[in-house]
C-alpha positions as CSV (number, residue, x, y, z in Angstrom):
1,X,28.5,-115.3,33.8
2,X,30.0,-111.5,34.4
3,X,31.4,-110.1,31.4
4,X,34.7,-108.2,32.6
5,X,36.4,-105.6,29.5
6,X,40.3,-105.7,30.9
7,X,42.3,-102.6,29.0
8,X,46.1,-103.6,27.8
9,X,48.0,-100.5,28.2
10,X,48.9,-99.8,31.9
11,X,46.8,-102.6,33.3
12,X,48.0,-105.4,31.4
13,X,51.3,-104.6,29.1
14,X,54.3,-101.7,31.4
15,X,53.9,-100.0,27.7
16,X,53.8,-96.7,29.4
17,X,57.7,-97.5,30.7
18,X,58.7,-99.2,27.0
19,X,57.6,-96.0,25.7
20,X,59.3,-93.7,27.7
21,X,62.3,-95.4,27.4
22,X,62.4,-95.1,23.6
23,X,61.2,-91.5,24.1
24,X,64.6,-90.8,26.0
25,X,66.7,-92.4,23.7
26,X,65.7,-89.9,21.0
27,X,65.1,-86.7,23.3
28,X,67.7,-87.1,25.8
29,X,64.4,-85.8,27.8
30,X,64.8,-87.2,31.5
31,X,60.8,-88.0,31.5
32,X,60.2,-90.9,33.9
33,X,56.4,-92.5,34.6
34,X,56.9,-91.1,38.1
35,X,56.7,-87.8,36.2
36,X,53.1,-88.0,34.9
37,X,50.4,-86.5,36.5
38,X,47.9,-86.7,34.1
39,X,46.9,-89.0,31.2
40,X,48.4,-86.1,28.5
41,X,51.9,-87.6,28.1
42,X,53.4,-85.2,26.2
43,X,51.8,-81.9,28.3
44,X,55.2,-82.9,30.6
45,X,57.8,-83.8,27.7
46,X,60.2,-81.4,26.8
47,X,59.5,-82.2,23.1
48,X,56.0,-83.4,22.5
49,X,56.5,-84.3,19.0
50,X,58.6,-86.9,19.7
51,X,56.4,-88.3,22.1
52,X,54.7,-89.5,19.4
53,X,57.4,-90.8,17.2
54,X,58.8,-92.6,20.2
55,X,55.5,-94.6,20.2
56,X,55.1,-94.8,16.3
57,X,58.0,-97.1,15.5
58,X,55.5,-100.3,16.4
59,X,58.9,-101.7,19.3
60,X,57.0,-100.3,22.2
61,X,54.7,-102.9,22.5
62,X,56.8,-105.4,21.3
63,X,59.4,-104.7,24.5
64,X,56.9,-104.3,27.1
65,X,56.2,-106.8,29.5
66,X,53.5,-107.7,32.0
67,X,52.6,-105.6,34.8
68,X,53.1,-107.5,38.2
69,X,50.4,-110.3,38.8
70,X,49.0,-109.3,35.4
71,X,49.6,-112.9,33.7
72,X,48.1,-114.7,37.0
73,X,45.5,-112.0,37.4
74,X,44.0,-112.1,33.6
75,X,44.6,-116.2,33.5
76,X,42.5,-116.1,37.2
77,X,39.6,-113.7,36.0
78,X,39.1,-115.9,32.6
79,X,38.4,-118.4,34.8
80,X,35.9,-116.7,36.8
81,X,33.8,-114.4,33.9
82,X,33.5,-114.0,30.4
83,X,36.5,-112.2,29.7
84,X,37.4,-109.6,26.5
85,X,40.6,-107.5,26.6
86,X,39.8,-104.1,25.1
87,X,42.1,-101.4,23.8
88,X,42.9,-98.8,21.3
89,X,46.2,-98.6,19.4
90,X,46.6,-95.1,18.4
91,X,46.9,-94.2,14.8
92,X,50.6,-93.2,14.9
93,X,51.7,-96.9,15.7
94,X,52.8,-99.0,12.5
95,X,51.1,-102.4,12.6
96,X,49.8,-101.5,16.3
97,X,47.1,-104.0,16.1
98,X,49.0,-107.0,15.1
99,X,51.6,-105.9,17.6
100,X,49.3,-106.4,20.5
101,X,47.4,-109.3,19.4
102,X,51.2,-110.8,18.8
103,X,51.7,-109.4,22.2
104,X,48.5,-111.6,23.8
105,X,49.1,-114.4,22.1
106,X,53.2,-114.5,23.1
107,X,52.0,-114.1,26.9
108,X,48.4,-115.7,26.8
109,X,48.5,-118.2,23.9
110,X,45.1,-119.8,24.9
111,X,43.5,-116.6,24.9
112,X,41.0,-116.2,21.7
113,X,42.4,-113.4,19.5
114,X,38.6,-113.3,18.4
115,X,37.8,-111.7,22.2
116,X,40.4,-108.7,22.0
117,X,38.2,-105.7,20.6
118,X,40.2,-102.6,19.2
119,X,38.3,-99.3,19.5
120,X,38.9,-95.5,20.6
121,X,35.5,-95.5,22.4
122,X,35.4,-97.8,25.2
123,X,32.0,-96.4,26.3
124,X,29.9,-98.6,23.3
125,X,31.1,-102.0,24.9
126,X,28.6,-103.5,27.5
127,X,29.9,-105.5,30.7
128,X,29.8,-106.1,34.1
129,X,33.0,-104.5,35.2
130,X,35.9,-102.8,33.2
131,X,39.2,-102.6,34.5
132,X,40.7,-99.6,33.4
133,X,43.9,-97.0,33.8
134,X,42.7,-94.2,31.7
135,X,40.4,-91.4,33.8
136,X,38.7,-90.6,30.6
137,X,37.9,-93.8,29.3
138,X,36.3,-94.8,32.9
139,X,34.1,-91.6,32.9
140,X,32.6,-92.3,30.0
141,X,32.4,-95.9,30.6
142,X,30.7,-95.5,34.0
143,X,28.1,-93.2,32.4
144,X,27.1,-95.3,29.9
145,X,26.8,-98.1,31.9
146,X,25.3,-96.8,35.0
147,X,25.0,-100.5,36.9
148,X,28.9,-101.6,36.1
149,X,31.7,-101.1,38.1
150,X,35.5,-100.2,37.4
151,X,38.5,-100.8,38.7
152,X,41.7,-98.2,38.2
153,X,45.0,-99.9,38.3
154,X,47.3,-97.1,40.1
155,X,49.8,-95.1,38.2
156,X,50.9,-91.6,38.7
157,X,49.2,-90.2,36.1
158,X,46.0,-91.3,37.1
159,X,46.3,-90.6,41.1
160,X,43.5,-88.1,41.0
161,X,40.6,-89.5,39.6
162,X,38.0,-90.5,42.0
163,X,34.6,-92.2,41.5
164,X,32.0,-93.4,43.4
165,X,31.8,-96.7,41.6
166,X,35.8,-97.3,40.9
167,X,38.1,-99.1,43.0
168,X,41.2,-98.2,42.6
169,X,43.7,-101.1,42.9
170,X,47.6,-101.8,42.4
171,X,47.3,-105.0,39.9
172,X,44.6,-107.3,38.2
173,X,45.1,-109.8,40.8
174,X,43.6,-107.4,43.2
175,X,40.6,-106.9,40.9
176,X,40.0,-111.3,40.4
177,X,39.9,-110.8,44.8
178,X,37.5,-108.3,45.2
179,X,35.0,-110.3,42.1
180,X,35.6,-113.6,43.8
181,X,33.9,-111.9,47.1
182,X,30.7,-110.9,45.0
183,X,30.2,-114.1,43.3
């Protein structure tokens, strides 16, 4: 069976919008997803420091919900490979683990908490495919694993990356399609 690593942030969970939202509320910054053309959210805020705090109050993930055709997408690919969601939660968030395995559990309850891995360095985890919106994590990814293949789920700030073995895609449904024709 494929083994298939599925990120939570921006592939899974609309954090990035959650964020942003909380972001404004204590800026009064007009920063919008649309806005981001890279990966470096606070390179475009007009107080990066806040940025941060925004994220660090432990809400954000709490408010987000599912990207589109992320629930039927994920529920689709378990069914198809051996599926592990992988993500970081970044130092500044309080309780930021148990937020998104509270998260996973709220919108997937039959998924094992025992197959979420938290760690900064996505590169060290071995699978078939990763599925992926970061451009930094998928570089290192693809060159540690030179036979797997990724998938980018679009977003603005990730509009530029290009790779040779990344498909770029608009939701995780899109990536259970293109698996289903290999199988």
């Amino acid at each position: 069976m494929k083994r298939v690593l599925c990120d939570m942030d921006g592939v899974l969970v609309n954090s990035t919008e959650t964020w942003l939202d909380e972001y404004r509320a204590i800026s009064g910054d007009n920063l919008y997803p649309r806005d981001l053309k890279t990966y470096d959210f606070d390179r475009y805020a007009k107080h990066p420091k806040l940025v941060w705090k925004a994220l660090s109050s432990g809400d954000v993930f709490r408010k987000s919900w599912p990207l589109f055709e992320a629930v039927s997408g994920f529920l689709h690919l378990g069914d198809l490979c051996d599926l592990y969601v992988v993500t970081y939660s970044h130092e500044s968030v309080l309780d930021g683990h148990r937020a998104k395995i509270d998260w996973m559990a709220h919108h997937f309850p039959d998924f094992p908490e025992d197959q979420i891995i938290f760690t900064r360095h996505k590169h060290l985890v071995a699978a078939d495919y990763i599925i992926e919106d970061n451009p930094a994590v998928l570089n290192k990814w693809l060159a540690a694993w030179p036979q797997g293949k990724a998938y980018i789920i679009d977003q603005p700030y990730n509009r530029e990356f290009k790779h040779p073995r990344c498909k770029r895609v608009n939701t995780v449904l899109d990536v259970v399609m293109d698996i289903q024709e290999e199988l």
